[in-house]
Every structure is written in C-alpha cells, then in structure tokens.
VOPAGU-2260 file (C-alpha; in pm, 1 decimal, decimal comma):
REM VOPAGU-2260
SITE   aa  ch    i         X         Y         Z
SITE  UNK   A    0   15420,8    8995,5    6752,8
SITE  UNK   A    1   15271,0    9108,4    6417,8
SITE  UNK   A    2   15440,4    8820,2    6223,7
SITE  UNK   A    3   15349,9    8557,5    6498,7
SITE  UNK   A    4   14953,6    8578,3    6449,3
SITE  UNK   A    5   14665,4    8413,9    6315,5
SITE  UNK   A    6   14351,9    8674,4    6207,6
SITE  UNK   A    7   13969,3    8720,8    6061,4
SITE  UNK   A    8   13883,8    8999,7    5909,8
SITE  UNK   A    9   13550,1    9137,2    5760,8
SITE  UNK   A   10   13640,8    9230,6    5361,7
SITE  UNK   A   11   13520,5    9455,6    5125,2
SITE  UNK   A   12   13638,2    9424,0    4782,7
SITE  UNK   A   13   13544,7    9679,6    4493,7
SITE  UNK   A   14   13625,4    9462,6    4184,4
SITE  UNK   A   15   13616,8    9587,6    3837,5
SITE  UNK   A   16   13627,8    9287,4    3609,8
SITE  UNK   A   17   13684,3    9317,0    3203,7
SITE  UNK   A   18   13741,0    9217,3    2844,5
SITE  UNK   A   19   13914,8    9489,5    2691,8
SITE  UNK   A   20   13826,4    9323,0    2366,0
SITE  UNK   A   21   13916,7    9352,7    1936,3
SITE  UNK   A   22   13957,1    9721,7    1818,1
SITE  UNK   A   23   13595,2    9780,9    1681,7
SITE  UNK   A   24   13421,6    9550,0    1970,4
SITE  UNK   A   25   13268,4    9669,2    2270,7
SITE  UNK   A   26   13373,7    9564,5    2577,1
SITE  UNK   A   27   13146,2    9408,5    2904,8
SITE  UNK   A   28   13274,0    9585,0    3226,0
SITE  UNK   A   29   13101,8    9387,4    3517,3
SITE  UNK   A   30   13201,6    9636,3    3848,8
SITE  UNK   A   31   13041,0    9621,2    4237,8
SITE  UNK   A   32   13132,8    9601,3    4610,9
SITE  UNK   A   33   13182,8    9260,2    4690,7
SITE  UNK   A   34   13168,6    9210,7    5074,8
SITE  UNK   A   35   13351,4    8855,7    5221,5
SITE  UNK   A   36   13598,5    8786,9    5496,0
SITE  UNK   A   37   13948,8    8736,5    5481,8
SITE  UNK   A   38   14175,0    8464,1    5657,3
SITE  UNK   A   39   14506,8    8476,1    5794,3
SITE  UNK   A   40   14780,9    8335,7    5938,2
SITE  UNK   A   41   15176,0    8411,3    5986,3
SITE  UNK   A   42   15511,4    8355,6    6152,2
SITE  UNK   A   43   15855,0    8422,6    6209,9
SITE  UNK   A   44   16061,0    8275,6    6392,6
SITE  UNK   A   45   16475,7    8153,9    6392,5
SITE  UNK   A   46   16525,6    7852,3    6117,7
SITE  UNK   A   47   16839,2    7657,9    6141,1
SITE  UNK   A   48   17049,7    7921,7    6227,1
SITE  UNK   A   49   16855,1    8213,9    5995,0
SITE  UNK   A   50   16722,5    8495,3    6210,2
SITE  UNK   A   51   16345,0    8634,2    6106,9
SITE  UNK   A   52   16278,8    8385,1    5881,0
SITE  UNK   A   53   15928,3    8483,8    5747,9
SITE  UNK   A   54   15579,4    8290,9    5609,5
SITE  UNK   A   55   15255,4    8407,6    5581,2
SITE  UNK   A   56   14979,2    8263,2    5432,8
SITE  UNK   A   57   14636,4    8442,3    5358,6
SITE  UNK   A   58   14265,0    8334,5    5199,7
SITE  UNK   A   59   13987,0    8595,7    5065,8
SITE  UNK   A   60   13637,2    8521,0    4983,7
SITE  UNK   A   61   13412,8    8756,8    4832,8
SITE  UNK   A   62   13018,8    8691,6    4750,5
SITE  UNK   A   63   12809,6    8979,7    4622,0
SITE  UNK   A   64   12616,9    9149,8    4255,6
SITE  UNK   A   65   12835,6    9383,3    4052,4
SITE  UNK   A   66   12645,4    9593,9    3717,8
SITE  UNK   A   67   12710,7    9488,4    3407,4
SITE  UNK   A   68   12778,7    9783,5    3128,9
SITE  UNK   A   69   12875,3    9976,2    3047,2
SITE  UNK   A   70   12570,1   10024,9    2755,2
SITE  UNK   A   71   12383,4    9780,9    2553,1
SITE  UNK   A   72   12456,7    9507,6    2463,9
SITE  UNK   A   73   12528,0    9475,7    2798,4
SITE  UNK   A   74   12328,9    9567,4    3149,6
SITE  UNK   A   75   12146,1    9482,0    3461,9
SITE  UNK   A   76   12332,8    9272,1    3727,0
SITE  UNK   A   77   12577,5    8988,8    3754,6
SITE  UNK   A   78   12646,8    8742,7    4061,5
SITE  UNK   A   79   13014,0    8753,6    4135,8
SITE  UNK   A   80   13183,0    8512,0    4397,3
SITE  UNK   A   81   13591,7    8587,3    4412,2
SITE  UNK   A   82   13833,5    8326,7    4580,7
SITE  UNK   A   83   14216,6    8467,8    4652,1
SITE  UNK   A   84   14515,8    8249,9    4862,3
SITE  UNK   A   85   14806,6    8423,5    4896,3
SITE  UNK   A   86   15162,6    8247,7    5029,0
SITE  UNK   A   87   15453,6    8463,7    5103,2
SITE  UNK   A   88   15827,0    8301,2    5220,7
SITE  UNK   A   89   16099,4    8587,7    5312,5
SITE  UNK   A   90   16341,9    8702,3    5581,0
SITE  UNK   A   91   16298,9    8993,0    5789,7
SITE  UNK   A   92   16600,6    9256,3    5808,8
SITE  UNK   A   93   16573,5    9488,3    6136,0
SITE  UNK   A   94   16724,3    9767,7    5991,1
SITE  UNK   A   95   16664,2   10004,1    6329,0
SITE  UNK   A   96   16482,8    9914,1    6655,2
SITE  UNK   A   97   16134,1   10005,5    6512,6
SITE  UNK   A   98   16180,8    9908,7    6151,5
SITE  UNK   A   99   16178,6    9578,3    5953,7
SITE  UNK   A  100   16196,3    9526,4    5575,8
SITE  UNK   A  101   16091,9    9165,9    5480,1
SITE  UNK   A  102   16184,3    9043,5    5109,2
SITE  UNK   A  103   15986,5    8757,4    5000,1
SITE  UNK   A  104   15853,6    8546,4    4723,3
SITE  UNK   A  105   15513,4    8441,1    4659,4
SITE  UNK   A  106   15280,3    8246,8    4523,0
SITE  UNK   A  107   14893,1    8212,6    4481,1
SITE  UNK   A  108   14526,1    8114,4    4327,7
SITE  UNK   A  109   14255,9    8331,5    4202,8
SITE  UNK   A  110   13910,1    8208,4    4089,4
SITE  UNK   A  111   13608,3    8458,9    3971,6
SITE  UNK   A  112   13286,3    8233,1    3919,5
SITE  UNK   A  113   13012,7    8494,0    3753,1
SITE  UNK   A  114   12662,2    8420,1    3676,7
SITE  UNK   A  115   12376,3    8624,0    3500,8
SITE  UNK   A  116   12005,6    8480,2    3380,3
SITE  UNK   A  117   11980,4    8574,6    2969,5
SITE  UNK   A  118   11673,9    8420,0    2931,7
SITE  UNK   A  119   11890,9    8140,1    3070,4
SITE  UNK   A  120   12122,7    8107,8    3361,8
SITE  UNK   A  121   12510,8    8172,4    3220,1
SITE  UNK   A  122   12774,3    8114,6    3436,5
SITE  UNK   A  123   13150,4    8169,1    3380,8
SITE  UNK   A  124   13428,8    8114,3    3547,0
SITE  UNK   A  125   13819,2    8268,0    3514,3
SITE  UNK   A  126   14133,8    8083,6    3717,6
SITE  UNK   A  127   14473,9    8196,2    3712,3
SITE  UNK   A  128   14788,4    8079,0    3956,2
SITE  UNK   A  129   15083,3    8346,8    4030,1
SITE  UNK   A  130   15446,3    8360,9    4086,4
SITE  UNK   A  131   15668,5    8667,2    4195,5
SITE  UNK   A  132   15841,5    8860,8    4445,3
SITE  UNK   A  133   15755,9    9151,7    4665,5
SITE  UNK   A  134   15911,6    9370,5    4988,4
SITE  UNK   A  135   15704,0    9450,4    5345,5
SITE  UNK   A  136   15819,8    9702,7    5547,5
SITE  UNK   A  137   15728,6    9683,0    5928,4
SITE  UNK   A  138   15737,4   10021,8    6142,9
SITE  UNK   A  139   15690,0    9997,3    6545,9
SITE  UNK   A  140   15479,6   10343,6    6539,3
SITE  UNK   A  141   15481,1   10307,2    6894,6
SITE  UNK   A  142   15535,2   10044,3    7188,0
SITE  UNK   A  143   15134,8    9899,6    7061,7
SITE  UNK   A  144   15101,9   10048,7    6702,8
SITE  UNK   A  145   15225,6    9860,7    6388,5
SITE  UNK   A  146   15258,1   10028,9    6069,1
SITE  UNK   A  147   15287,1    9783,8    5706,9
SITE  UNK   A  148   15350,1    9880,9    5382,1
SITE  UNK   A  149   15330,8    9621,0    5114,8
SITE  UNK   A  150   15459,6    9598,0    4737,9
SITE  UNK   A  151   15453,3    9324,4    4537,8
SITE  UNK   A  152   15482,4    9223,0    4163,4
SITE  UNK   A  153   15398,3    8875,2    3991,5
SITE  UNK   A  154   15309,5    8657,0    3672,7
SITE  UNK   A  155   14995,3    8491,6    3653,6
SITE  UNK   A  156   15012,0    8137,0    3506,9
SITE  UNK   A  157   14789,5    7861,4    3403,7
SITE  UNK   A  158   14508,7    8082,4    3314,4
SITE  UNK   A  159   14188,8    7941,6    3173,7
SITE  UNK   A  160   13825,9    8109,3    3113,3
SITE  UNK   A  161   13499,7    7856,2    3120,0
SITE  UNK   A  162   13169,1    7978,7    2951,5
SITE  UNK   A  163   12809,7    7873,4    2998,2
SITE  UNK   A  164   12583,9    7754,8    2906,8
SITE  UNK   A  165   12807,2    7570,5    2645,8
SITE  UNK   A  166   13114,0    7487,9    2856,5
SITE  UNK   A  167   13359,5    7666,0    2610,2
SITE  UNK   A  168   13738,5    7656,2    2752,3
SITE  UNK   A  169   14016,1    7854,3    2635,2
SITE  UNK   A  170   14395,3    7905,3    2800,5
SITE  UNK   A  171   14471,9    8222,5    2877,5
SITE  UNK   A  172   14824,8    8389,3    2874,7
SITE  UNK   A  173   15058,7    8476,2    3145,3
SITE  UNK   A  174   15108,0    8897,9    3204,2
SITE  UNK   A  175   15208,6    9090,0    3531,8
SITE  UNK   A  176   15071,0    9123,4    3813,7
SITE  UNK   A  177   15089,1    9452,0    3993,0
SITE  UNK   A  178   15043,0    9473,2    4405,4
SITE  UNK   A  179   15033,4    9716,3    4680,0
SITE  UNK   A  180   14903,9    9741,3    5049,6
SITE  UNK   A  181   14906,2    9955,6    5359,6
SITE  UNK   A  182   14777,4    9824,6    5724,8
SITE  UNK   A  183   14800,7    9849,2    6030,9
SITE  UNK   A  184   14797,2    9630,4    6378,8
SITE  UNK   A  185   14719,1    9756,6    6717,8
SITE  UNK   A  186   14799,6    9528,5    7016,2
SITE  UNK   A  187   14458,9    9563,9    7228,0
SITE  UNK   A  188   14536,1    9315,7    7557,9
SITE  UNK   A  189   14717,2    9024,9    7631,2
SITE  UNK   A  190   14736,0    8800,4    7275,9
SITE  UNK   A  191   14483,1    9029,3    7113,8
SITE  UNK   A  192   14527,4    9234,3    6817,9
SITE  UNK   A  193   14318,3    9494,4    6613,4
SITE  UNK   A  194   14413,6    9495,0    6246,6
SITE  UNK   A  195   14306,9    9618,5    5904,6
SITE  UNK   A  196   14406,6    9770,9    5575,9
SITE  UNK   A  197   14373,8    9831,9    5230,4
SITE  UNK   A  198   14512,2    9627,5    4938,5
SITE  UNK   A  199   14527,4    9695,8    4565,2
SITE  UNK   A  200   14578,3    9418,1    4286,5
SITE  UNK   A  201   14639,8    9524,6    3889,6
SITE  UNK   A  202   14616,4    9218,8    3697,5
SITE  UNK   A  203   14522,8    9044,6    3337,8
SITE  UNK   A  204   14521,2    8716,2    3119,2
SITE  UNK   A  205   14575,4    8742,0    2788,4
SITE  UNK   A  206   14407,1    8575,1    2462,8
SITE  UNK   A  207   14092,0    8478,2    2640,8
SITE  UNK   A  208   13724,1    8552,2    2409,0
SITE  UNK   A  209   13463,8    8831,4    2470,3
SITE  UNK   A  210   13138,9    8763,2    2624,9
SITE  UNK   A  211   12960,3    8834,1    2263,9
SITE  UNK   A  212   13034,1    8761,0    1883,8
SITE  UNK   A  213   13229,4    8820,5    1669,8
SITE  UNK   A  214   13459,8    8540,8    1894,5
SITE  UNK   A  215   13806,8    8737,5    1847,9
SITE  UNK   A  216   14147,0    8749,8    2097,4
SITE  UNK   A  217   14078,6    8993,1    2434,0
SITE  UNK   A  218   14240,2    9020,2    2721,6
SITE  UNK   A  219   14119,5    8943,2    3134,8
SITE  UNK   A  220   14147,2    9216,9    3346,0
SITE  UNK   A  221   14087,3    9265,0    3687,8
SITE  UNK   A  222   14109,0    9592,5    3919,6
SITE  UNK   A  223   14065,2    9465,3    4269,3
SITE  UNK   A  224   14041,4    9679,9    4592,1
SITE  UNK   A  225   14034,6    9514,4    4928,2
SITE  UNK   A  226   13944,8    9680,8    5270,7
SITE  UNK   A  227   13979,1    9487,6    5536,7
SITE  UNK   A  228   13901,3    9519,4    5964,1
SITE  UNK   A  229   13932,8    9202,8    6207,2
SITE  UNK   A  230   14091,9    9084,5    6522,6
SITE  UNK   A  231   14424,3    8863,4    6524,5
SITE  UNK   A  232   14560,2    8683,1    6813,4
SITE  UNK   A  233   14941,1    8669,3    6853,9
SITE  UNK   A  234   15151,1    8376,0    6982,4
C-alpha cells in the first residue's frame, strides 16, 4: 500500500546555500526556512514476470527569504525559490513478512533562482542534474504503521551558475551527492494515508565564481533539510 500511492505534502526546507570560495576570500553564506509543498507519486507492482518492481517519482518547491552573511561584505536578505524532481527505479526484496529493502537507481533536477536589490535587483540562478544509486528499507511497524528509511548517493551533472544583472554563465563540475531520509505512513481509512518525514541532501558543484571580486575558482554547496507532513491516497 505504501508503494501504490500518490501524496501532497506541506514542506519545510532549511537550506544553507554557499561559495566556499579562494583561500584569502570571504565567502557569502545565504541560509533560511524555506516553506513549499512537496509532490508525489509511486508504485509497485509485478513487471513481466519480476515481483515488486519499484518507481517513484517526487517534485519539491520551496519559496521563501534566507539572510545573507555571514559579515560585510555581505548582509540583509535574499529571495530564494528551490525546485527538486526526484525519479527512483528499483525492486523490492521482502526479506521477512514486515520488512522490504528496495535497491534503486535514480535520477533528478535541481534549480535555486536567488534574488537580492544592491541598489539594483540581482538575480542568480544555479542548475544541476543527478545520477546515482540508493537503498529504502520498508518496516510494517504494525498492521497500519509504515516505517522508511532512505539512503542514497549520486553525481550531479550538467551544472551551470547564471549571474545578474550581467547574465555571466559558467559550467560547473560534477561532485557527490550525499542523501538520507526517515518517514513514516499511517493508513487512516479506506484509501487514505497520513505521511511525513525528514530528508537530508549534502551536495556541491565545483569551479563555479564567488558572488564578489577578485573572480577566482569556488565551489556550490548546498545543505538542504526537508520536513515534510501530507495525506496520500493508496490504490
């Protein structure tokens, strides 16, 4: 029933966003609770003769201010809105009666658009995609009760940064990306399901350029921690 649902959740993401710049530089850390609503959707059903095979799919939006520091040059506020898809493929193994581990890959999109007035409005803009692998584990708590535990571990590719006003572009390198989750889903009636959780996400992009001169090699990188409550209906 858990991996047979679609769900919307209320999010809250504390993001802490980063150049960790040139030896000698200092280094804008823009941080905040970013509140948004997550998307989801999964199933697993029998596939040509392969039992529990497993696909999930899930979207995260996140609109809100985060402060900018973490001393001068750098202060006051800065408008962050964070897009995240997620797409997982596996197969469930049923190892007992009340536990499932589930092996998949995955795959995904993340987009941070950030804007700040500096005596003129400046908005940037960091994309990556991601490929990598990660385990679930599924324990039946009780008859209603649905325990999840999530690791995961990826690359990011096709990383780019975009800053305004003067529409500078720069690739950005691949590095790892580090996952992990915990949730929960309680059958409440019938079809209807009460689920949440909490997700970490430990990732960066390398050889982008810091906010400020002297224009010099940094590197992306994002500490992002999702908490998420919503109802799911199973089918």
């Amino acid at each position: 029933n858990v991996n047979n649902e679609i769900g919307l959740a209320a999010d809250m993401m504390l993001q802490n966003a980063f150049d960790k710049e040139l030896p000698g530089n200092t280094s804008p850390i823009a941080s905040g609770w970013l509140p948004g609503l997550e998307a989801k959707g999964s199933v697993m059903q029998d596939v040509l003769g392969i039992s529990n095979v497993y696909a999930a799919v899930r979207y995260t939006f996140n609109d809100g201010a985060a402060s900018l520091g973490p001393f001068p040059p750098y202060g006051g506020t800065v408008n962050q809105i964070n897009n995240a898809l997620n797409i997982e493929v596996g197969k469930g193994f049923l190892i007992t009666n009340d536990l499932m581990l589930i092996p998949f890959i995955q795959g995904g999109y993340d987009s941070l658009q950030t804007s700040q007035n500096f005596g003129g409005q400046s908005t940037n803009g960091t994309t990556n995609g991601y490929v990598g692998v990660g385990l679930r584990a599924d324990y039946a708590l009780t008859e209603r009760l649905v325990l999840t535990g999530r690791l995961g571990w990826a690359e990011t590719v096709d990383g780019n940064v975009s800053i305004g006003p003067s529409n500078i572009n720069r690739s950005l390198g691949d590095m790892p990306a580090w996952q992990a989750g915990a949730g929960f889903d309680y059958l409440m009636t019938g079809h209807w399901h009460l689920y949440g959780g909490v997700d970490y996400t430990d990732f960066a992009l390398a050889g982008g350029a810091p906010y400020m001169p002297p224009i010099g090699a940094a590197t992306e990188k994002f500490n992002e921690l999702n908490f998420h409550l919503g109802i799911a209906w199973s089918f």
